[in-house]
N, C-alpha and C positions, 0 to 999 in steps of 0.2 A: 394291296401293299402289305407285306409281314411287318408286323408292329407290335414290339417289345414295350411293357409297361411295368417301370419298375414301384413296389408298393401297392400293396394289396388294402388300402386303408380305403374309406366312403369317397376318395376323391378316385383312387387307380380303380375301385372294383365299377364306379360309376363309367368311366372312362371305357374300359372293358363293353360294360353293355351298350354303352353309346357307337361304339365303335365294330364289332365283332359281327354282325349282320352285312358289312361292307368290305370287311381287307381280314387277313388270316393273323388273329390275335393271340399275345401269348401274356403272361404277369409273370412276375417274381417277385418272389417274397419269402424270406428265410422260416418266417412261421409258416408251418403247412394249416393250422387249424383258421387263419385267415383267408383261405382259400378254399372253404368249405363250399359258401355257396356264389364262386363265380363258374359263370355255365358259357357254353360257347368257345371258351377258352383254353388255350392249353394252359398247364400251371407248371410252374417252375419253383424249386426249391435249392435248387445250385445253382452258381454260378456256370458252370460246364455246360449247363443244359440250352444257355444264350447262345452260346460257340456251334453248337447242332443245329439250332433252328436260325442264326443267320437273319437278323432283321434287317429289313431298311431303314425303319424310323424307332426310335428309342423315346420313350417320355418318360422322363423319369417323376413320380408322383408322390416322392417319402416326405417327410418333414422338412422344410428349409434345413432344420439345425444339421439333419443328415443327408440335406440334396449332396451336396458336393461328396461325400465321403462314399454315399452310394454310386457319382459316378466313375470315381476313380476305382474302386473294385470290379465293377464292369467294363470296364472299356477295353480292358486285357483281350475282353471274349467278345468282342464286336470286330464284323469285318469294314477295312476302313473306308468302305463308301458308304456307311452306316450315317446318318442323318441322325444327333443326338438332341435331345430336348427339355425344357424343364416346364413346370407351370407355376413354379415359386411368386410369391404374393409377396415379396422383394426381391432386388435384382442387383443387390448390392456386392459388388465380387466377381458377377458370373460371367459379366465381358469377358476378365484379365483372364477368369477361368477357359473361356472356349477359347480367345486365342493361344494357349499353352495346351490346348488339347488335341489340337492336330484335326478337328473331326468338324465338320461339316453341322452348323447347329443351325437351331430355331426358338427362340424362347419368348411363352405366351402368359398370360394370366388371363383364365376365366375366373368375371369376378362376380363369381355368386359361389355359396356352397350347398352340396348336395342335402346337406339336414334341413337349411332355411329355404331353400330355393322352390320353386313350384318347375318340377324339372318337366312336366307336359306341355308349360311356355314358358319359353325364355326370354320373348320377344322383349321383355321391360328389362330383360338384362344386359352386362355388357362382358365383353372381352377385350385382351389389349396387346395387341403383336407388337412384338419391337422389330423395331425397322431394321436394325443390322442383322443380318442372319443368311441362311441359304436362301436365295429364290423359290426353290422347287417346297423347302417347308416351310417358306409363310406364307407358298399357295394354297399345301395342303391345308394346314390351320385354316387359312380364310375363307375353303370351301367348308372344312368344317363344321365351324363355330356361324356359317352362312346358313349349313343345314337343319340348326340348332334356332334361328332367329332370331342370333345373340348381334347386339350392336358393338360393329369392330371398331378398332380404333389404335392407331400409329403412334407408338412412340418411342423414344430412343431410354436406353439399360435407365438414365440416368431423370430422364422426365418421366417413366415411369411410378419411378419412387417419391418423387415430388407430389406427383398426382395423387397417388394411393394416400400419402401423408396425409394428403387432404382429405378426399372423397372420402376414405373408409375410417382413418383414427379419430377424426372429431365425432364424427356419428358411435363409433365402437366407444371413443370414451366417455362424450354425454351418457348412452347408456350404462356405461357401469357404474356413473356416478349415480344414476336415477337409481341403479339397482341397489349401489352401497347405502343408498338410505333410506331401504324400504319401508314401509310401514305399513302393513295390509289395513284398508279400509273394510269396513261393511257397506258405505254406499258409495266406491271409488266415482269419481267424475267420468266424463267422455273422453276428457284427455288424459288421465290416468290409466283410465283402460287400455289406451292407443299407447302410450308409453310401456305401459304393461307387457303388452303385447309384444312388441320393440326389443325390448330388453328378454322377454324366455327365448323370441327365435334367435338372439344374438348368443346367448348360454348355453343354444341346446351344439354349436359349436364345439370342436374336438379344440380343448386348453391352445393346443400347439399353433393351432392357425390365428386365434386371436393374440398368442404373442408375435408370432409373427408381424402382424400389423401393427402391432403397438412397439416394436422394437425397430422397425424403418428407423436410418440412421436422422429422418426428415421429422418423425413426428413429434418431437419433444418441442420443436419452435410452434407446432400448433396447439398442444393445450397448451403451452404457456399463453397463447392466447385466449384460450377459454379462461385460463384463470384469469388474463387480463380484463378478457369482457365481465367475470363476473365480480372481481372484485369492483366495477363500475356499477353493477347493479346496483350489490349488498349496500355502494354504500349512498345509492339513490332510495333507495327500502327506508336504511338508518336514520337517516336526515328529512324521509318524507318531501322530498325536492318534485313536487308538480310536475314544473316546469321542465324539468332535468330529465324525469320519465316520458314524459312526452316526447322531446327531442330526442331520447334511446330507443322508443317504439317506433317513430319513424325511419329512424337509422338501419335499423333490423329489418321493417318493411321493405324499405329498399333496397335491403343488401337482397333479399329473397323473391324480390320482382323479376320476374321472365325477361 
């Protein structure tokens, strides 16, 4: 398959290599010095140059803030049996988007990123196709992300972002609050170190992706709940309440039982 990838950033160059050993690959990306070291590949720095090489499948890999604004400059130079695509880490808009776009779509979220991730296995990781789309690209995707040994998973534009809300903004924001009050130890604890730990692979992150997830239109009702849980804590702490801690330790255990 010819497969246009637009964004030359750690997610499209990643994409590139996972990809270019299998279907005839090409990037775009207006910076040429971002395109230094992808190999296998053809490189594009024009738009015009999409219109020559004629893809089937399009993934576009920019920033959310600039997914849409990069598809509408391309899609001029796509032919329209072209299969377009995004991997956006929200999904907020993009239905209304592909139905107003005439074009045959497919949109995925692979949810790991290429700095944190151990990309040799992926098997502990997941991916998340949304059910509306073309057949033929959430076959390709699910062969994929199948060859990759990412665990799939169906969902529609709008359960998607509910889910992400969850899974990924309460874990993103506990750790930035662990990080917001750091205070280097000389003999940190086992669970300090684990937090530690937690918290540099979540920062070693490009800004743009962890706004992303913390700007879902979903996650604001979940740390309200973190703040809910923890002003319960603070003020079992305050008051020294035994009994009251006891009944929150078991509550927690249960919420995290298999």
């Amino acid at each position: 398959m010819k497969i246009c990838i637009l964004g030359a950033g750690k997610m499209g160059t990643w994409l590139t290599d996972a990809l270019c050993l299998q279907h005839e690959v090409a990037i775009y990306d207006k910076d040429i010095n971002r395109l230094k070291y992808v190999f296998n590949t053809q490189r594009f720095t024009k738009a015009e140059e999409i219109t020559a090489f004629e893809p089937e499948l399009l993934i576009n890999s920019v920033s959310l803030k600039h997914t849409l604004a990069a598809f509408n400059e391309v899609l001029p130079h796509l032919p329209k049996a072209c299969i377009i695509s995004d991997i956006a880490s929200v999904k907020t808009g993009f239905q209304a988007f592909y139905t107003k776009a005439g074009f045959r779509y497919v949109s995925t979220h692979p949810m790991f990123g290429p700095t944190f991730a151990n990309l040799n296995d992926l098997s502990l990781h997941h991916a998340i196709i949304i059910s509306q789309g073309d057949p033929i690209g959430i076959n390709f995707f699910k062969d994929f992300y199948k060859s990759l040994s990412l665990n799939i998973h169906d969902y529609s534009f709008e359960g998607h972002d509910e889910a992400i809300a969850y899974s990924l903004s309460i874990p993103f924001s506990s750790s930035l609050v662990f990080a917001a009050c750091m205070k280097h130890q000389k003999a940190p604890g086992t669970t300090f170190k684990k937090h530690m730990i937690i918290a540099k692979g979540l920062l070693s992150e490009e800004d743009h992706l962890l706004t992303e997830i913390l700007f879902n239109p979903y996650t604001y009702e979940q740390v309200e709940n973190i703040r809910f849980q923890l002003k319960e804590l603070l003020e079992l702490i305050k008051t020294k309440n035994t009994e009251g801690m006891q009944t929150f330790l078991a509550k927690v255990r249960n919420n995290i039982a298999e």
